[in-house]
C-alpha positions in Angstrom: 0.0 0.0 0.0 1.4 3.6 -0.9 2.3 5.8 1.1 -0.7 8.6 1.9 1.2 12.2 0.8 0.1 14.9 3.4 -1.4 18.1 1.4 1.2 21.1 1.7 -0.7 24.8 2.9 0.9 25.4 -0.6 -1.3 22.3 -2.2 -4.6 23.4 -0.2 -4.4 26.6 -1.6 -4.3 25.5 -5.2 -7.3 23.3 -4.4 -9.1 25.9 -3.0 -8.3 27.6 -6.3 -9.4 24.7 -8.5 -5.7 24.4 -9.8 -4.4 21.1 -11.2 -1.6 20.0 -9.9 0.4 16.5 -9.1 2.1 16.1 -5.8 5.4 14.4 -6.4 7.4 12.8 -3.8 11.4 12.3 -3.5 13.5 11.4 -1.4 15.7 14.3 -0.3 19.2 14.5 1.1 19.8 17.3 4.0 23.5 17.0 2.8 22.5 17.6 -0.8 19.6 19.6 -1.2 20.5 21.6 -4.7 18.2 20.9 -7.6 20.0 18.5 -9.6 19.7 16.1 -6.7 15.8 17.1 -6.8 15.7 16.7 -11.0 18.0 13.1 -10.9 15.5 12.1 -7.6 12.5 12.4 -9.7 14.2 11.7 -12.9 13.1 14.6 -14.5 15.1 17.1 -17.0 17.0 19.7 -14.7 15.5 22.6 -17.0 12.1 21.7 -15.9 12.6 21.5 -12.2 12.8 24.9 -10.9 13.7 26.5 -7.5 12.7 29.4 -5.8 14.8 32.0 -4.5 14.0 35.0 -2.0 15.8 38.3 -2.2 15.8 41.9 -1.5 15.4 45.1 -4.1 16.5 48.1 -2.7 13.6 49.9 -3.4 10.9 47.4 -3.5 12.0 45.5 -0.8 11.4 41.3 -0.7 10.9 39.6 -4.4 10.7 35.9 -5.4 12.3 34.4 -8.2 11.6 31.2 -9.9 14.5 29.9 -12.1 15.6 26.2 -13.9 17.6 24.3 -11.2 20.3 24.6 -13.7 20.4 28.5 -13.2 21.5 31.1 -11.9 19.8 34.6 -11.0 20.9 37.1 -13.1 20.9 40.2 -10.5 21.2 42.9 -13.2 18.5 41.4 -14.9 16.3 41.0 -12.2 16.9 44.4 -10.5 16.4 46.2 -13.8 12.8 44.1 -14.2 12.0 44.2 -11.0 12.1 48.4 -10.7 15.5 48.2 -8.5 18.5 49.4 -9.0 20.6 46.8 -6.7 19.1 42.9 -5.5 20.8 40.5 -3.3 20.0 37.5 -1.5 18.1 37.3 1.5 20.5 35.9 4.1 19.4 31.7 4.7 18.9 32.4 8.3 15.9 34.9 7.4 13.8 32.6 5.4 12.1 31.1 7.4 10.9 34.3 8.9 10.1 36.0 5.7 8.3 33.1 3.3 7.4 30.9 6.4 9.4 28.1 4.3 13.2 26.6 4.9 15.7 26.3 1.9 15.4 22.8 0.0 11.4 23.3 0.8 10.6 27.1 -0.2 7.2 27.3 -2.9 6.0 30.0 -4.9 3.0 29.3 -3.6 1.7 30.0 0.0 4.6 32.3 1.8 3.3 34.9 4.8 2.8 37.2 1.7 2.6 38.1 -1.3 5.2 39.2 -3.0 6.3 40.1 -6.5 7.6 37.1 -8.1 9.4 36.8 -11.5 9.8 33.7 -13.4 12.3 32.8 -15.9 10.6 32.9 -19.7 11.5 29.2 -20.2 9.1 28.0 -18.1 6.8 28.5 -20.7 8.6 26.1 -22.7 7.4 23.1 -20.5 3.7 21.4 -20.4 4.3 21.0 -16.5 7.1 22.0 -14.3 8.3 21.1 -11.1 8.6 23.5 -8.0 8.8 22.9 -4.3 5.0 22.1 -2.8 6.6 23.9 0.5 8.5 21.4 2.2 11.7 19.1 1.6 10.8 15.6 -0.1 7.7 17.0 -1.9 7.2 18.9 -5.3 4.4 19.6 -7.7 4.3 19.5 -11.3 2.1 22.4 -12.6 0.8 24.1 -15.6 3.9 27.5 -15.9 0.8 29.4 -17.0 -1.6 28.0 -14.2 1.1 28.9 -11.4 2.3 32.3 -13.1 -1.3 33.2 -13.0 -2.3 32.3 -9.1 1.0 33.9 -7.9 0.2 36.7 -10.0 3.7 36.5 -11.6 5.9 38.0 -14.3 7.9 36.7 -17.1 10.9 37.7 -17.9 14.5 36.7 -18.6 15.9 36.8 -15.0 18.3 34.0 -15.3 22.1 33.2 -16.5 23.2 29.3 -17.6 26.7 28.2 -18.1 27.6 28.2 -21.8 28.7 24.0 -22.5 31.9 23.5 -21.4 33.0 27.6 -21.5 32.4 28.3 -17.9 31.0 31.5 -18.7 26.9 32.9 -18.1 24.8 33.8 -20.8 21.1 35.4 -20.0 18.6 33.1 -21.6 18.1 29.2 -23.1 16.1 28.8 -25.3 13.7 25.1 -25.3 11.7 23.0 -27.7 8.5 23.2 -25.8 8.3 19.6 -23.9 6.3 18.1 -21.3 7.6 16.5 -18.4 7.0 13.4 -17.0 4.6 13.5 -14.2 5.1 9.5 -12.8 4.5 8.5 -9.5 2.3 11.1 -8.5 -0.6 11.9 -6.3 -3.6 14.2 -8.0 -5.5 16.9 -6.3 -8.9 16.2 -6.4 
């Protein structure tokens, strides 16, 4: 018999909003909680499993940003979309005081509040992609469109890749629209 998957505040509040989405277990590693480990855990394309990261404008204060796992935040672009002039991390010790989440199990979806949040364009190349459900072990493969809309979010090219083998960061990649595999998972009703 499976395992029953506890609903996330994150999950519940998609229901409430009659959202689609697929809870999708893994099994996380304290030790290693970057995305790759999250993308190989679930056996998913890293491109499609994105994580969200907290920081600070100085003039508009907190601001979310939800990236590919293989990426990076570009601050300059980020500051310029965002109506800034400088962003930076929040510091990991604040976290859990500001989105009510802990790194390895920080959502988009459900923080203390609502704050501007900027996605990377590619994650409208993706069907489905894969962001934390709001804590460690748990994600949920969603509609870009379906979560950019709920979180009231904006598009935008706010993050740098490695070139192949060059070492160096170039703004945006480019995808074949794809979908995702969504195995193993639980459905909201």
């Amino acid at each position: 018999m499976a395992k029953k998957i506890e609903k996330t505040n994150a999950a519940r509040l998609l229901d409430k909003a009659g959202i689609k989405y697929d809870l999708i277990p893994y099994e996380f590693d304290e030790n290693d909680l970057a995305a790759q480990h999250v993308a190989d855990s679930l056996g998913q394309n890293i491109k499609c499993v994105f994580k969200t990261l907290v920081l600070h404008g100085d003039k508009t204060g907190h601001i979310v940003c939800v990236i590919p796992g293989n990426g990076e935040v570009d601050l300059k672009a980020l500051a310029k979309v965002s109506g800034n002039k400088k962003v930076e991390m929040i510091a990991m010790k604040d976290l859990l005081a500001v989105t009510g989440y802990i790194r390895g199990g920080c959502s988009p979806v459900g923080m203390k509040k609502r704050f501007p949040t900027y996605f990377h364009s590619t994650a409208n190349d993706f069907e489905t992609i894969y962001v934390s459900a709001g804590v460690r072990g748990l994600q949920l493969a969603i509609s870009p469109t379906d979560l950019i809309g709920f979180v009231g979010g904006t598009v935008a090219d706010v993050a740098a890749f490695e070139k192949q083998g060059e070492g160096q960061l170039v703004n945006s990649q480019r995808f074949t629209r794809s979908a995702c595999r969504t195995t193993g998972s639980t459905q909201n009703a």
